[in-house]
C-alpha positions, -999 to +999 in steps of 0.1 A: +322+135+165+309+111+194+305+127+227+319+111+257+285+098+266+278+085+237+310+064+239+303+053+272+268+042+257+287+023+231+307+007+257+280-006+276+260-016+243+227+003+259+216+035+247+198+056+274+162+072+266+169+099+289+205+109+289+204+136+307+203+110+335+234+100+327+253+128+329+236+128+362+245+095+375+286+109+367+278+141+385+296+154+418+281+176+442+315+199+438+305+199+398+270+213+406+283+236+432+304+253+406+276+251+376+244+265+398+235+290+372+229+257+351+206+243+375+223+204+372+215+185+398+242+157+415+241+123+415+232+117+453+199+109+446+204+083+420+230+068+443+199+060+474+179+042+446+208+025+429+217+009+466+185-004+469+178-018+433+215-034+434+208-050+468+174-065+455+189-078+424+219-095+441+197-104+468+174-125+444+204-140+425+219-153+458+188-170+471+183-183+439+219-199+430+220-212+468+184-227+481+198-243+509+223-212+520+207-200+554+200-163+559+227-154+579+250-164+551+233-151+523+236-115+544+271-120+545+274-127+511+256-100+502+274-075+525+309-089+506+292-080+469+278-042+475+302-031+499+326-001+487+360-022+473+339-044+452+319-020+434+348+002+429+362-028+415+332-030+392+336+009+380+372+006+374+367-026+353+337-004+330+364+027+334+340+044+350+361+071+369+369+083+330+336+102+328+331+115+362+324+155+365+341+168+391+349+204+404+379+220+396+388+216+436+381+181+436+396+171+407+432+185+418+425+167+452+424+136+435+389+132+439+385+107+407+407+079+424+387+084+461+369+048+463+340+064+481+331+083+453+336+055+426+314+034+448+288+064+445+290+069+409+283+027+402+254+029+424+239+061+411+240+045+371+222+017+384+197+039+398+197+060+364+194+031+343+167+019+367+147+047+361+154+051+322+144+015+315+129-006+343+145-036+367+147-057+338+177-040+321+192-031+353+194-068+354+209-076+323+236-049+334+242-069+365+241-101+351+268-090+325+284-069+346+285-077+381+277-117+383+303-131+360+333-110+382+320-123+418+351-144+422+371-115+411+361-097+443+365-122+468+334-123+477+336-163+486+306-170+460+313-207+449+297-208+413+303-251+413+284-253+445+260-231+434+256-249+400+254-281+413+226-274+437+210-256+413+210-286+387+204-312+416+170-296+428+157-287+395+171-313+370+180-346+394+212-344+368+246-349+371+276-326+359+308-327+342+339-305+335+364-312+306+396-291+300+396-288+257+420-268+258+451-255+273+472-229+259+499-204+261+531-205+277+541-227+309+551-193+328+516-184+317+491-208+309+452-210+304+428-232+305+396-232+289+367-254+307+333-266+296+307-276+321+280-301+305+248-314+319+239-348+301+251-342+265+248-306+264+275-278+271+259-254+293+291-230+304+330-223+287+354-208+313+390-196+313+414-192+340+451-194+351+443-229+368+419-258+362+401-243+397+395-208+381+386-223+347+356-245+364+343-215+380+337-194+354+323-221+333+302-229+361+288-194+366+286-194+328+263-221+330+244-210+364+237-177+343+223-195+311+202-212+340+189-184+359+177-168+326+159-198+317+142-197+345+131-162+346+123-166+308+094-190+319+087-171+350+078-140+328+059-164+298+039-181+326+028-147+340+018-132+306-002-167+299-023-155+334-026-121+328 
């Protein structure tokens, strides 16, 4: 029989090397407090360093997806993605709060639903996953994760705008969006969206509007970009090396 963290591994299609940091990254300081004979440590720690690795990542994807964004907005931005509703948000959506350990005091107190500690726990798997395999994968996460659901938390990210000044400076291109299909009921209907540069279809969204569909097929596409680019970025350094 699958443990719990094994099914959350599953979920998350990673497997950790060390998952003892895992179970750490899910730990409350009430938990330890009640298990000291066991010598587990909390997941405080791990929170600090997720912070940090989370701001650099969404820092870098910002100043990428908006070269002409001044600072002062690209702080604000940033503020917007890592601040406590979003990334409870973000746990929610992975059910996160399912696998928290929590002391018998806290859990009665309702402590799994606080926000503050949800925020916590997101931050301190990123740090985990930071430490069992690198920046790289704690990008992946994000980009799966965390990029794709920006509109979801208001953040004002606007993927079109993004897209097309990402295509503008680099490709000297133009873009266009198609509706190919719309389905469901009038009360509630979809519509999917494809983005294509030239020939080529580089992003499919869905939403409940035409609006909502061209943003996700535009962040879709800005994704597949960004990739690209830090594909070549890693195959020109190895060629120096």
């Amino acid at each position: 029989m699958k443990s719990k963290w094994d099914e959350l591994q599953d979920n998350l299609n990673m497997h950790f090397q060390e998952v003892n940091l895992l179970k750490q990254a899910f730990t409350h300081a009430s938990y330890r407090n009640e298990h000291r004979k066991a010598q587990i440590q909390d997941n405080e720690r791990l929170e600090f360093l997720g912070d940090a690795v989370l701001e650099l990542l969404i820092s870098d994807f910002l100043f990428q997806a908006y070269p002409h964004m001044p600072e002062g907005e690209l702080t604000r931005m940033r503020a917007a993605i890592v601040c406590e509703p979003s990334l409870v948000m973000f746990a929610k959506r992975l059910q996160f709060d399912e696998y928290v350990r929590l002391g018998r005091g806290e859990e009665r107190s309702g402590g799994r639903r606080r926000p503050a500690l949800l925020a916590d726990v997101f931050e301190a798997f990123l740090g985990a996953l930071y430490i069992d395999q690198g920046i790289d994968r704690v990008r992946e996460f994000v980009d799966t994760y965390i990029i794709p659901h920006l509109a979801d938390a208001k953040v004002g990210v606007d993927y079109k705008t993004a897209l097309q000044e990402w295509v503008q400076q680099r490709l000297g291109v133009s873009l266009r969006y198609v509706i190919v299909e719309e389905r469901g009921p009038a009360h509630a209907r979809e519509f999917v969206v494809h983005v294509a540069v030239g020939d080529t279809v580089m992003g499919i969204g869905a939403g409940k509007s035409k609006k909502e569909a061209e943003q996700q097929a535009a962040a879709a596409a800005l994704k597949s970009f960004m990739e690209s680019a830090s594909e070549e970025r890693d195959t020109s350094v190895s060629k120096t090396d």
